[in-house]
C-alpha positions in Angstrom: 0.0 0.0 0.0 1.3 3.3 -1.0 1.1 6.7 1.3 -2.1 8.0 2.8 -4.2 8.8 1.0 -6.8 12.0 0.3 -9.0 10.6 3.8 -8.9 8.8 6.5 -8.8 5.1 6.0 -8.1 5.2 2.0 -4.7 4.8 0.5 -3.9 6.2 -3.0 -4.4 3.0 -5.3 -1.2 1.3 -7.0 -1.1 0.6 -10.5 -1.0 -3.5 -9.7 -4.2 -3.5 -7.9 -5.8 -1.3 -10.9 -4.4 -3.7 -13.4 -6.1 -6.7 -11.5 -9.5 -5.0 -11.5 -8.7 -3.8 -15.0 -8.4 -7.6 -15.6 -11.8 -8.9 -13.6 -13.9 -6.5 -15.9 -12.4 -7.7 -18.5 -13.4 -11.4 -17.4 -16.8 -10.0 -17.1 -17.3 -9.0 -20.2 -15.5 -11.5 -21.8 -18.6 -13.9 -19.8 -21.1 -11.4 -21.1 -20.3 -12.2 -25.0 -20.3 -15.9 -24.7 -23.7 -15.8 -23.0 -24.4 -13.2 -25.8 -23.2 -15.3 -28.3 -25.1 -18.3 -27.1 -28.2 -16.3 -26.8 -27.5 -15.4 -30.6 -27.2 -18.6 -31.7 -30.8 -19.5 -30.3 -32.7 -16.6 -32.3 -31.1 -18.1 -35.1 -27.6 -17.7 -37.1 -27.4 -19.3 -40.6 -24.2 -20.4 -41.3 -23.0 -20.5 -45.1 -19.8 -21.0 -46.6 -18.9 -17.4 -46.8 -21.0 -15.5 -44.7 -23.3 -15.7 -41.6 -26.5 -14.1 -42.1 -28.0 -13.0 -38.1 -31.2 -12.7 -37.6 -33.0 -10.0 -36.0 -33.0 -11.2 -32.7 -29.4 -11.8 -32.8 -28.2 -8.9 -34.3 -30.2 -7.1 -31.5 -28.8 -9.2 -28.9 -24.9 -8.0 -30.1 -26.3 -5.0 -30.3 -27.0 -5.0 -26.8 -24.2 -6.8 -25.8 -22.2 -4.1 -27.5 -23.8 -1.4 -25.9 -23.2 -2.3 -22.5 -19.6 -3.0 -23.6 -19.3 0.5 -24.5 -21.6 1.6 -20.6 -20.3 -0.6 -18.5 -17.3 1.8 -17.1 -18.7 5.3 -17.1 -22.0 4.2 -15.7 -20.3 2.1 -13.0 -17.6 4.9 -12.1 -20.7 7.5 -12.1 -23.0 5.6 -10.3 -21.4 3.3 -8.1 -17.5 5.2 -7.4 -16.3 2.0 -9.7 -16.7 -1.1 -11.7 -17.2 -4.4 -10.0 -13.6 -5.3 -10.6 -12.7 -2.1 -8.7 -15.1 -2.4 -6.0 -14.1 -6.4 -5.1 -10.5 -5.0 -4.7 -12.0 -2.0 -2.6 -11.3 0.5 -4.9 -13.3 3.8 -5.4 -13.0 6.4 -7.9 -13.6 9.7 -6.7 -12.7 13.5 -7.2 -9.2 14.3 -6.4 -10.2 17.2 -4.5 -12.3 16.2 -1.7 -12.9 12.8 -2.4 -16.6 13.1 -3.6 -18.1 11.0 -6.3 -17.3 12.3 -9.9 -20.6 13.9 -11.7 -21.7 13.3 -15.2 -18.9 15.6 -17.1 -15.9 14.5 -15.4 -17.3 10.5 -16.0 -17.6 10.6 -19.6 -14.2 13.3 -19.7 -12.4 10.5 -17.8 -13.8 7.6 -19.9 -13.0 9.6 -23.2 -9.1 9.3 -22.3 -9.3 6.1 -20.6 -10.8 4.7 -23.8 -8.5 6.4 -26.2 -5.6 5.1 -24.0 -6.8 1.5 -23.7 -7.4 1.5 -27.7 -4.1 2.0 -28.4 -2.1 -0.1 -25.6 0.7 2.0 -26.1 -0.9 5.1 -24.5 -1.7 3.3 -21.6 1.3 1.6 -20.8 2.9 5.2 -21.4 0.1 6.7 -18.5 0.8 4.1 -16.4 4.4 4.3 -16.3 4.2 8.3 -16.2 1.9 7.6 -13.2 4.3 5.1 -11.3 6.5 8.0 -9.9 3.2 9.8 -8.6 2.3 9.8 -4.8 -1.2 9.9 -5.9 -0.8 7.6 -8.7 -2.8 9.9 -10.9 -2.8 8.2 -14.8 -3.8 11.0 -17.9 -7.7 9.9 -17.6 -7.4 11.1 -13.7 -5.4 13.9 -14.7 -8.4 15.3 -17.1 -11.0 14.4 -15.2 -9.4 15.9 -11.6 -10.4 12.2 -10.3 -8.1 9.8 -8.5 -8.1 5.9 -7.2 -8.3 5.0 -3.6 -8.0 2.2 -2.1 -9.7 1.2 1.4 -7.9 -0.2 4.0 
């Protein structure tokens, strides 16, 4: 556990424990399209030697699927201070300032860089190494948003 963090009983999150929660989202949503893509294939997939022509129920179910691929972290750090992966490792994301939960603007400002970063791995690799030598532990997506990682103790 790094220094102490903004309040009492919170610890500024390392990068390792962010990875792992990184990770367990991932795993959820890597769960979510193979139930997706069984529920799919029971509205009804025709399979030919070139192409696969979905049907509407399965299209709608991607479509859905895809949808809450795109949700799932700016609705969970807006509503909830974090995604599930965060919140099993006791994680909360919350304004750097006085530690109160982020509003609608500096959610989707945060996601907008996170997304960008995580697109091309490169960027986020960079952020995280940039962020490594931070007592905070502050990556670009914090940075723009004025949001930071705590960890509970």
């Amino acid at each position: 556990m790094g220094p102490a963090g903004p309040v009492p009983g919170f610890v500024w999150a390392g990068l390792t424990v962010r990875f792992g929660a990184l990770a367990i989202d991932a795993g959820i949503m890597f769960v979510a399209l193979i139930v997706a893509s069984m529920a799919a294939e029971a509205f009804g997939v025709e399979h030919t030697y070139y192409e696969d022509y979905y049907s509407a129920g399965a299209q709608f179910t991607y479509l859905l699927w895809f949808a809450s691929f795109i949700l799932y972290q700016p609705l969970c750090w807006w509503t909830f201070q974090g995604t599930p992966g965060q919140r099993v490792l006791g994680l909360r994301v919350v304004r750097a300032a006085d530690g109160t939960p982020l509003g609608l603007g500096p959610t989707l400002g945060r996601f907008a860089v996170w997304a960008v970063c995580q697109v091309t791995v490169i960027l986020a690799i960079i952020a995280a190494a940039a962020a490594s030598d931070e007592a905070a532990k502050q990556t670009w997506w914090d940075k723009a948003s004025g949001s930071v990682v705590v960890q509970r103790l």
